[in-house]
C-alpha positions in Angstrom: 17.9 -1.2 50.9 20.7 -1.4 48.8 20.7 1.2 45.5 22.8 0.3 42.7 22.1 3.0 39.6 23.5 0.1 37.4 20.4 -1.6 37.7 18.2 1.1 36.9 19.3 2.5 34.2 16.1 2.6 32.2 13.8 4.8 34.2 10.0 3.0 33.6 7.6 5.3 32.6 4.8 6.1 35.3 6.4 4.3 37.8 7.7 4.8 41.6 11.2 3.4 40.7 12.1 2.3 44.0 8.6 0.5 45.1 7.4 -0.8 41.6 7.5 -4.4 41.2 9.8 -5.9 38.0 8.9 -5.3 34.6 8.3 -8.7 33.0 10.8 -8.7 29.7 8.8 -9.7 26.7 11.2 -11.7 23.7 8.4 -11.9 20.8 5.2 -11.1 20.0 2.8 -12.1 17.5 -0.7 -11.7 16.6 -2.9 -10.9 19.4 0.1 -12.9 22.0 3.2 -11.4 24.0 5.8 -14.2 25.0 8.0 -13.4 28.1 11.5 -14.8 29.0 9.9 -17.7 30.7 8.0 -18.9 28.2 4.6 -17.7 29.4 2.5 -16.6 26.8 0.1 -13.1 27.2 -3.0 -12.2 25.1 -2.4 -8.6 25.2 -5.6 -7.0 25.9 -4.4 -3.0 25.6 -2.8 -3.4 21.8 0.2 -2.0 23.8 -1.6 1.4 25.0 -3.9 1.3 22.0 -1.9 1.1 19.3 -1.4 -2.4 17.7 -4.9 -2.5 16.5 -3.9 -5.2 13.5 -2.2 -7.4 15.8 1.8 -7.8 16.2 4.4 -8.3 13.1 1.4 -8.0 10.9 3.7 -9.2 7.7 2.0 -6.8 5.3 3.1 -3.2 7.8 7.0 -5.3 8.2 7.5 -5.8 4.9 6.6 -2.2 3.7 8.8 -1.2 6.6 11.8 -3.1 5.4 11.4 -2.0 1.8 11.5 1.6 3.4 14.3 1.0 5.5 16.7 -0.5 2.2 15.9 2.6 0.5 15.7 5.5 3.2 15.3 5.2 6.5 15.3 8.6 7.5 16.0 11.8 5.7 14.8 15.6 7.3 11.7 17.4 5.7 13.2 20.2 6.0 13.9 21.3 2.3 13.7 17.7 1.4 10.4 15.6 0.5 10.1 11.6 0.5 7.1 9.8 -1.1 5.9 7.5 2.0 5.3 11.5 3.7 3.4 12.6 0.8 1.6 9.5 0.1 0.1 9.5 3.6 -0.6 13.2 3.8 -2.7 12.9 0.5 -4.4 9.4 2.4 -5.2 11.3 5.5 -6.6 14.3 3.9 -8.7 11.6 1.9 -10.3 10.2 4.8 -10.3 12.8 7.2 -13.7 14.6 7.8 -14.4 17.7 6.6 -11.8 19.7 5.0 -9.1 18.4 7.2 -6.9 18.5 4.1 -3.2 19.5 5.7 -1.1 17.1 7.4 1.7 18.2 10.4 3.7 15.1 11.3 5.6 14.6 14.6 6.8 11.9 16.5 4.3 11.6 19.6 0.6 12.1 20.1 1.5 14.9 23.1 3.6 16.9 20.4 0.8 16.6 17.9 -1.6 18.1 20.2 1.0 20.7 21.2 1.1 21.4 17.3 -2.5 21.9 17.4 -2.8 24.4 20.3 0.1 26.4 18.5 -1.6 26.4 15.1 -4.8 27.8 17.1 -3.0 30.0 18.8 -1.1 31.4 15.9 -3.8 31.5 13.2 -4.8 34.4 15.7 -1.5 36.0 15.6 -1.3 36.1 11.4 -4.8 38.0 11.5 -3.3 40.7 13.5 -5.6 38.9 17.0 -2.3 38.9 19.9 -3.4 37.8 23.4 -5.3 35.1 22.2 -3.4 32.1 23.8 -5.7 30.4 26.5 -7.7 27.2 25.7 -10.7 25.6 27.0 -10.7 22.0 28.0 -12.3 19.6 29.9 -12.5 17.8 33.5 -11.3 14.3 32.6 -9.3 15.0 29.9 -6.5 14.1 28.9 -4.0 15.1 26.4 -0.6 14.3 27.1 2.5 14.5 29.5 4.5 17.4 28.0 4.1 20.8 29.7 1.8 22.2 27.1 -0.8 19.2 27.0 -0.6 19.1 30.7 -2.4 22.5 30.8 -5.7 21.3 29.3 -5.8 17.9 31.0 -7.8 17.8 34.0 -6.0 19.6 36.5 -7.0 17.1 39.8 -5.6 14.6 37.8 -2.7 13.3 39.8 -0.1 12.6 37.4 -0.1 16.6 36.8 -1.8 18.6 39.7 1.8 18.6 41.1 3.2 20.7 38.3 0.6 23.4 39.2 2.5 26.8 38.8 4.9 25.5 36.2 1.9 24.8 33.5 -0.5 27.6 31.6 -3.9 27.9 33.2 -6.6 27.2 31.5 -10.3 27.0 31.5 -11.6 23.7 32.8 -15.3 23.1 32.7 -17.6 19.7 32.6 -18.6 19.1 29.5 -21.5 20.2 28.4 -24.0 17.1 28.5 -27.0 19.1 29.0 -29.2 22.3 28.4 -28.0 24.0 31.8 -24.0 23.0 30.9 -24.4 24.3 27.7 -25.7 27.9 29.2 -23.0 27.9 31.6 -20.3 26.9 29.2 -21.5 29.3 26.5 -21.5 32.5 29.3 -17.6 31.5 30.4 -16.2 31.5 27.1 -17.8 35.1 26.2 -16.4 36.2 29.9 -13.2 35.4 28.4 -13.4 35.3 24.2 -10.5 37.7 24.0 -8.1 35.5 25.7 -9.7 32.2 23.8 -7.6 30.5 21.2 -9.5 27.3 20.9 -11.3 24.4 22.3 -9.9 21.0 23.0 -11.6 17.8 23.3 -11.6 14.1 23.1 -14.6 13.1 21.1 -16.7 10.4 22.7 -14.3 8.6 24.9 -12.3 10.1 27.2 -9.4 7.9 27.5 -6.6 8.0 30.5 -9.0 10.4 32.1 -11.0 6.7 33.1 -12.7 5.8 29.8 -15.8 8.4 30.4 -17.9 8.5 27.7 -20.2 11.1 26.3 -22.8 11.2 23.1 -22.1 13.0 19.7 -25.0 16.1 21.3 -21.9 16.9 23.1 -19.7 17.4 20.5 -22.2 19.5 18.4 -22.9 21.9 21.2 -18.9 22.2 21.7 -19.2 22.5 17.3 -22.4 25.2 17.9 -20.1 27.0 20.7 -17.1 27.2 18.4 -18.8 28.4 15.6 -20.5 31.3 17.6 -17.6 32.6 19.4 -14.7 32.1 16.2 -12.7 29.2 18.0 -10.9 26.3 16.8 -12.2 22.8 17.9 -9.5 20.6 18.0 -10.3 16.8 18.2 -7.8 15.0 20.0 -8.4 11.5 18.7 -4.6 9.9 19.6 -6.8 7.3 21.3 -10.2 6.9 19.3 -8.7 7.2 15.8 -8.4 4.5 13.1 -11.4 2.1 14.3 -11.6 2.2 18.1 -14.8 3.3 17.9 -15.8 1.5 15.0 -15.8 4.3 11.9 -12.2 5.2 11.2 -12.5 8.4 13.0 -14.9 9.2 16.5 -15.7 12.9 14.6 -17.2 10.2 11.5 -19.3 8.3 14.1 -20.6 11.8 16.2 -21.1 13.7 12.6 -19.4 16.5 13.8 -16.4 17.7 11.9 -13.1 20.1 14.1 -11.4 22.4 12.7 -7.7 20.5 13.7 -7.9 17.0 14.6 -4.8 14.8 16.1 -3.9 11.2 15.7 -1.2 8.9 16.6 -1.3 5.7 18.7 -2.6 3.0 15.5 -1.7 5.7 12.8 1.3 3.1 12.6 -0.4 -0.1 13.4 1.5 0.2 16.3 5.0 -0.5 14.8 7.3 3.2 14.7 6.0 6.1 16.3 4.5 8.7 14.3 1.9 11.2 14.9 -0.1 13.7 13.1 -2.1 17.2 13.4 -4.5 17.6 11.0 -5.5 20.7 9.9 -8.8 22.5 8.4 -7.9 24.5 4.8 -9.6 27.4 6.4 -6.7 27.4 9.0 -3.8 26.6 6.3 -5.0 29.6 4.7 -4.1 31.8 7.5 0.0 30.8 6.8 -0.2 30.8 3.4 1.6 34.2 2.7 4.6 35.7 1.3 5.2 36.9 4.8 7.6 34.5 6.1 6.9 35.8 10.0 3.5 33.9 9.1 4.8 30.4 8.3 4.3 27.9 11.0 7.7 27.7 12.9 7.3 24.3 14.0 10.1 21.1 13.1 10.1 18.0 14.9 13.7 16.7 13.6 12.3 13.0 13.0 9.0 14.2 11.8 7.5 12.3 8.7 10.0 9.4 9.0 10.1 7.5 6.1 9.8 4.6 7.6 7.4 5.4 9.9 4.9 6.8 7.2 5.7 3.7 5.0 4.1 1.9 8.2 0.9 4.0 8.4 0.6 3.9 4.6 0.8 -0.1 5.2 -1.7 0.3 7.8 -4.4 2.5 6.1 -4.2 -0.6 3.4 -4.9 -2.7 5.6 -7.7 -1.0 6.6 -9.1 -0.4 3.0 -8.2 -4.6 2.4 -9.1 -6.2 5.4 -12.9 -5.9 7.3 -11.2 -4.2 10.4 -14.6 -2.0 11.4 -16.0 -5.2 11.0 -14.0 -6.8 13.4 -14.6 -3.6 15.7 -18.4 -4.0 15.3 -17.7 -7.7 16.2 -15.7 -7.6 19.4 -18.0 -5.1 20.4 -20.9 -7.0 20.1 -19.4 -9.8 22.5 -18.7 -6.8 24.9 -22.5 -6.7 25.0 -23.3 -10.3 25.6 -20.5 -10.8 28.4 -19.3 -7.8 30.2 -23.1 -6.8 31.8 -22.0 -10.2 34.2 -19.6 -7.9 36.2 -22.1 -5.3 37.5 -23.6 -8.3 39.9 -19.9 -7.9 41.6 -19.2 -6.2 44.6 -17.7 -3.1 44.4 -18.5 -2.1 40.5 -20.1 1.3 40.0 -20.4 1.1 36.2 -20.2 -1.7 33.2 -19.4 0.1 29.8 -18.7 -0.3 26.4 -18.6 1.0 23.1 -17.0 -0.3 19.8 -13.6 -2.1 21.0 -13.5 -0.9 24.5 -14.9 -2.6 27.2 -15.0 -0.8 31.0 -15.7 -2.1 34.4 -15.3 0.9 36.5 -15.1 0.2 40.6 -15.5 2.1 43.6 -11.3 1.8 43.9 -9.0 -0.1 42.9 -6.8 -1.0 46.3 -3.9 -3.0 46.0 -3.5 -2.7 42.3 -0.3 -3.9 41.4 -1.2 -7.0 43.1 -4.5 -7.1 41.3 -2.0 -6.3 37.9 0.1 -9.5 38.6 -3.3 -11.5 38.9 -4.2 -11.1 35.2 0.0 -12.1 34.2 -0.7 -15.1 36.0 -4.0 -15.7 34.8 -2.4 -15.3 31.3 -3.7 -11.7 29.6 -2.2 -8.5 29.8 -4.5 -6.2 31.3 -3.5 -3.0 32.6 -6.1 -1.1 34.8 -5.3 2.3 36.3 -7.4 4.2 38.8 -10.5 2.8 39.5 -10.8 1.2 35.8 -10.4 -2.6 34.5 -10.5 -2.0 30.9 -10.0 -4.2 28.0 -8.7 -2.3 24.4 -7.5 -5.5 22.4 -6.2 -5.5 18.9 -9.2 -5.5 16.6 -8.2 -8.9 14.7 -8.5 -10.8 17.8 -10.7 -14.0 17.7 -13.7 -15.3 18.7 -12.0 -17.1 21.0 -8.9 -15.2 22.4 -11.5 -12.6 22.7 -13.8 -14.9 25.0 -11.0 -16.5 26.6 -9.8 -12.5 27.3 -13.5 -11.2 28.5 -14.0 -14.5 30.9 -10.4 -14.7 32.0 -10.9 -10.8 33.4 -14.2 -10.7 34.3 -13.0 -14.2 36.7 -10.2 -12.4 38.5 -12.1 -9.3 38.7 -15.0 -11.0 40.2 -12.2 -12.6 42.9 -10.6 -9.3 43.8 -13.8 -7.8 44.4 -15.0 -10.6 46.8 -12.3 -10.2 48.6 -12.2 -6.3 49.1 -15.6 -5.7 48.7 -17.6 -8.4 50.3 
């Protein structure tokens, strides 16, 4: 085979560059549709890894950008301040649980948790506690690609057990889902509370770990653990936050309030990347100090963007002005009438759903890029990885994109388990 580095200069995320098949160019989008070169039309039924959750172009998000981009469309925090950052630090304060009251902003969801596990680490530090820089986590977690969040993803997950020896070890254990979990995981972290900085989790749905889900119990054990031992709980919710689930937060739908919680992914509406770490006052209070060696020595260089936070200022209004939860509760409840259908097919160990994800989890998944190129030509944009089918779609899809979405995959799912199952 012939290798010409001209035509591969964009290295694809994820991908085996010389076996993966062509990445299919996409000239517009709008709505709940993705148009390629050739004219095909896509519903997109993974809001672009989970993060277009008001559909594409929304014109109210676009126009605050705009506006934001004629004024200032990027100027450094550092010793500066711009109104779209302060604006949305105040909103997410305002509707974060608890006392989540401080805002960090970065530029991706794996920074934000690396923000997070830094801020544990060094609200140890600034109360005189050194040593303390191990986390727990959790087997089918996942938190990122970055060397940090590698450590406390699960570590037989294959995208990172290669980099074993070049990552922190941490403690992995199941989550605790019942009495005898509980015990266990309560008698590891007092083996090793004076290496423990914190505990990181993602409440109620694991996400790129294979859409495992667990009840709000778990999180108020992991809450109960936390509280016993002196340990931040950090809430990754890069994936569940702003209406996946259908409350605005998954901490608001399990009651259970961390003491840091991250968010990216729809913090934009998915239009500019921008992430956040948000931070309990309890915490803040350990950097507040005329000792500078106690500030937080953390700068992302485009963090706050101005026109990134005009975007998720645009996109919390949209969420106060239009019934998005609604629309959550909505496609969720056509999860329930059509997705049970698929556990009559061969090869399906599992049908799932809650709020606006739906799951068919199989025994494997063989041959998956050609199962990939069957939903393109069946006209959705479904991306399954592992041994999951899942469907994430913007939450103003309707009624009958959404059908037309749910049939459309549950028919080629059906056919490629027939044939590799029957």
């Amino acid at each position: 085979m012939n290798f010409d580095p001209a035509d591969h200069a964009l290295w694809r995320p994820y991908a085996q560059m010389k076996t993966t098949p062509p990445a299919l160019p996409v000239v517009s989008a709008e709505g709940v549709r993705l148009t390629l070169a050739d004219g095909r039309e896509l519903i997109d039924g993974v809001s672009s890894w989970w993060t277009v959750c008001h559909g594409y172009r929304h014109p109210h998000i676009i126009k605050a950008v705009k506006r934001q981009l004629d004024a200032v469309p990027h100027v450094m925090l550092g010793g500066l301040t711009h109104d779209p950052a302060e604006c949305l630090a105040r909103r997410l304060a305002a509707i974060a649980p608890g006392d989540l009251n401080h805002a960090f902003f970065s530029e991706s969801g794996s920074v934000s948790v690396e923000i997070a596990m830094k801020v544990a680490v060094q609200s140890f530090i600034n109360r005189g506690l050194r040593g303390r820089t191990r986390f727990l986590a959790f087997r089918g977690g996942y938190h990122g690609d970055t060397l940090a969040t590698m450590s406390v993803c699960d570590p037989e997950e294959g995208m990172h057990a290669m980099f074993a020896g070049a990552i922190a070890r941490q403690l992995i254990a199941d989550l605790p889902t019942d009495t005898d979990r509980i015990d266990s995981l309560d008698a590891l972290v007092s083996d090793h509370i004076d290496t423990l900085a914190g505990v990181v989790v993602e409440p109620l749905v694991q996400g790129a770990g294979g859409m495992r889900f667990h009840d709000a119990a778990t999180l108020q054990a992991l809450r109960d653990l936390c509280d016993r031992h002196g340990l931040p709980l950090i809430f990754d919710e890069i994936m569940t936050g702003f209406g996946r689930l259908g409350t605005m937060f998954a901490a608001e739908k399990a009651g259970v309030t961390p003491d840091i919680m991250t968010v990216s992914k729809a913090l934009t509406g998915g239009t500019l990347p921008l992430a956040a770490t948000l931070v309990s006052t309890r915490l803040f209070e350990l950097f507040w100090d005329e000792d500078p060696g106690k500030a937080l020595m953390h700068g992302p260089t485009y963090m706050g963007n101005p026109a990134a936070c005009a975007a998720a200022n645009a996109s919390l209004d949209l969420f106060e002005h239009e019934p998005r939860l609604a629309q959550v509760h909505a496609i969720e409840a056509m999860f329930a009438a059509l997705l049970p259908t698929a556990r009559d097919f061969p090869g399906v160990v599992d049908v799932r759903w809650q709020g606006a994800i739906g799951v068919i989890e199989m025994a494997s998944l063989p041959e998956l890029d050609v199962l990939k190129a069957c939903f393109v030509d069946a006209g959705v944009w479904v991306r399954p990885f592992n041994n999951i089918i899942y469907i994430m779609p913007p939450y103003v899809i309707s009624a009958e994109d959404l059908t037309v979405l749910i049939d459309t995959t549950l028919r080629v799912t059906e056919g490629w388990a027939r044939r590799h199952f029957s």
